[in-house]
C-alpha positions as CSV (number, residue, x, y, z in Angstrom):
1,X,12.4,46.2,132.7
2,X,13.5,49.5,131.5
3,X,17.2,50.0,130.2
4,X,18.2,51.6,133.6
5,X,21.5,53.0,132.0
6,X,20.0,55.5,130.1
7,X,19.0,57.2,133.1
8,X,22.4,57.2,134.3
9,X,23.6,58.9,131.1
10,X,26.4,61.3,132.2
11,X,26.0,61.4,135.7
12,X,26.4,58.7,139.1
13,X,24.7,55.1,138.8
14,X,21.8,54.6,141.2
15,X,22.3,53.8,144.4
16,X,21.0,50.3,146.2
17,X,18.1,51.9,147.4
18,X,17.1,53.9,144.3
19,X,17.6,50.3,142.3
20,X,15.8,48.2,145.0
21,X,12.9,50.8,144.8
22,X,13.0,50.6,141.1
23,X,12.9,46.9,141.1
24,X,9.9,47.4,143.3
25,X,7.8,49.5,141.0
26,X,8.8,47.6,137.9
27,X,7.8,44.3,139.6
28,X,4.1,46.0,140.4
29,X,3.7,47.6,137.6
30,X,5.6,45.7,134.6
31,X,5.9,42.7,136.2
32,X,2.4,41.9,137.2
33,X,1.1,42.5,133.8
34,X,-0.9,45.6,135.0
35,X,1.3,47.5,132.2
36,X,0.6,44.8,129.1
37,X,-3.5,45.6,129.5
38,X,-3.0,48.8,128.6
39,X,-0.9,48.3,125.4
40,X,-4.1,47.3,123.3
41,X,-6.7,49.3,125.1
42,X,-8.5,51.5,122.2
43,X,-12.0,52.6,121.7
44,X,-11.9,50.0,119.2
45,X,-10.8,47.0,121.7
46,X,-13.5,48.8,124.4
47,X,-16.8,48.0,121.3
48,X,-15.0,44.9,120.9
49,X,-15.8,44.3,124.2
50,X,-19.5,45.2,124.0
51,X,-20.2,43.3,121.1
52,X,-18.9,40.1,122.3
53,X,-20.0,40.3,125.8
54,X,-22.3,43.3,126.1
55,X,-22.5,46.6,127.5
56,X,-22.6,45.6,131.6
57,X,-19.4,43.3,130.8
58,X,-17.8,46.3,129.2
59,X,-18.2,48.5,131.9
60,X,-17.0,45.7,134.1
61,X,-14.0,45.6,132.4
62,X,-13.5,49.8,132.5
63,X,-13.9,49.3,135.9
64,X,-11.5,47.1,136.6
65,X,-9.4,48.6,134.2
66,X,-9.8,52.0,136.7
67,X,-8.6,49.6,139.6
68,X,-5.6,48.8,138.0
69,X,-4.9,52.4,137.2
70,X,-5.5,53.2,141.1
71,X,-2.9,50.0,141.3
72,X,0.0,51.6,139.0
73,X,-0.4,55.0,140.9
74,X,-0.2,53.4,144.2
75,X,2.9,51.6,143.1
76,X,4.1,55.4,141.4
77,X,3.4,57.3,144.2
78,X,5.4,54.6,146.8
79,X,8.2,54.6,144.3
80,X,8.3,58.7,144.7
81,X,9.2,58.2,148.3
82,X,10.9,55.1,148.5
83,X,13.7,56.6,145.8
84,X,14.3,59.4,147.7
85,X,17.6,60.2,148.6
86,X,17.7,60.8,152.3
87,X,20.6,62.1,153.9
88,X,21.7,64.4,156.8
89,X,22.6,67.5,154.4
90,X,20.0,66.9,152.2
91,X,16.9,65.1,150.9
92,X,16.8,65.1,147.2
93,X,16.5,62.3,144.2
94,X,19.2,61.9,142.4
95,X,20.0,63.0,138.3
96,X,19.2,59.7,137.3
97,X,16.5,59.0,139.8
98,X,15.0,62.1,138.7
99,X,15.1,60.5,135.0
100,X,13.5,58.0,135.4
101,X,10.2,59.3,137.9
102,X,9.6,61.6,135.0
103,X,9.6,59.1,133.1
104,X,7.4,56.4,134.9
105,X,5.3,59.3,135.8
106,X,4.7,60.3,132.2
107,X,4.1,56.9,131.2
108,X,1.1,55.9,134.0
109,X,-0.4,59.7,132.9
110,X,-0.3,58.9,129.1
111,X,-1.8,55.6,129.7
112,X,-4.4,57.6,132.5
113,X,-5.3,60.0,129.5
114,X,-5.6,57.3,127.0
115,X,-8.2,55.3,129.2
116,X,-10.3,58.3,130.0
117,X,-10.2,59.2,126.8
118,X,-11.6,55.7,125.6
119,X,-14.2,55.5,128.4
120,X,-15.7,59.3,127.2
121,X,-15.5,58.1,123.8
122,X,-17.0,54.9,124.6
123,X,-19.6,56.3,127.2
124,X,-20.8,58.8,124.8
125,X,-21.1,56.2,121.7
126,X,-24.4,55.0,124.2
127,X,-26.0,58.3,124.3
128,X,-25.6,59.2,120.9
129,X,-26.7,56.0,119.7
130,X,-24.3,55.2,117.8
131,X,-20.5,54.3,117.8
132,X,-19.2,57.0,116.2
133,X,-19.3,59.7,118.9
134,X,-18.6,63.5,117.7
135,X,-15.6,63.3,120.3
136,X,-12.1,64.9,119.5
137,X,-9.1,63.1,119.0
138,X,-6.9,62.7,121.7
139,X,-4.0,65.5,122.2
140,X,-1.1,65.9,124.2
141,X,1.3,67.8,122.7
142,X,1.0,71.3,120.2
143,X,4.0,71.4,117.5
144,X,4.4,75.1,116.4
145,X,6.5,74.4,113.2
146,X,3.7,72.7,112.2
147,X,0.7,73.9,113.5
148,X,-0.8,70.6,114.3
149,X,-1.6,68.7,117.5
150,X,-0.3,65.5,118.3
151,X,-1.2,62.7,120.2
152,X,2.4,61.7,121.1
């Protein structure tokens, strides 16, 4: 369960509603385990896979892997409308609400990248032949300082 007070840094707590819907979310997404199969999930865990159980069991597993993905965005996209902040004068989300939908957001399209990442990388491994695909490292971010890209 996330730390739900660093969302409410400097500005109102969240509301019963916006902590219920939270709950919610964190129950189908955290709580389910959906979240902890991602936290290993590498190209390197993916020829694991294929070695001890071959290549049909490995695409199994992508598969269900995808379902689970379709499960967390499910679970995102009802927690976008059930934290909403409905009122006569105005329907918003509030500061800390806000917060922490970036946040959840960010985190299910990380972990979307990171498994279509290892799925190309995998996927292409078969029609090269080999397991070291010519495919380029994952990037998400550009630091101008340093002229590098990052994967962070």
């Amino acid at each position: 369960m996330a730390d739900l007070e660093l969302y409410e840094f400097e500005t109102e707590a969240f509301t019963p509603g916006e902590t219920r819907a939270i709950f919610d979310f964190e129950a189908a997404v955290h709580g389910s385990g959906l979240r902890d199969c991602f936290d290993t999930f590498d190209v390197e865990h993916a020829r694991w896979h294929e070695t001890e159980f071959g290549q049909d069991a490995t695409r199994d597993m992508l598969r269900e892997h995808a379902r689970m993905l379709n499960t967390w965005y499910l679970a995102l996209d009802s927690l976008l409308g059930d934290i909403l902040t409905c009122t006569s004068e105005v329907t918003k989300y509030s500061t800390a609400a806000a917060r922490y939908v970036r946040s959840a957001a960010d985190d299910y399209h990380r972990t979307r990248q990171r498994f279509e990442h290892v799925t190309t990388e995998w996927s292409l491994a078969l029609l090269t032949g080999g397991a070291d695909a010519d495919y380029p490292p994952p990037t998400r971010t550009v630091n101008l300082p340093m002229q590098s890209l990052s994967d962070e």
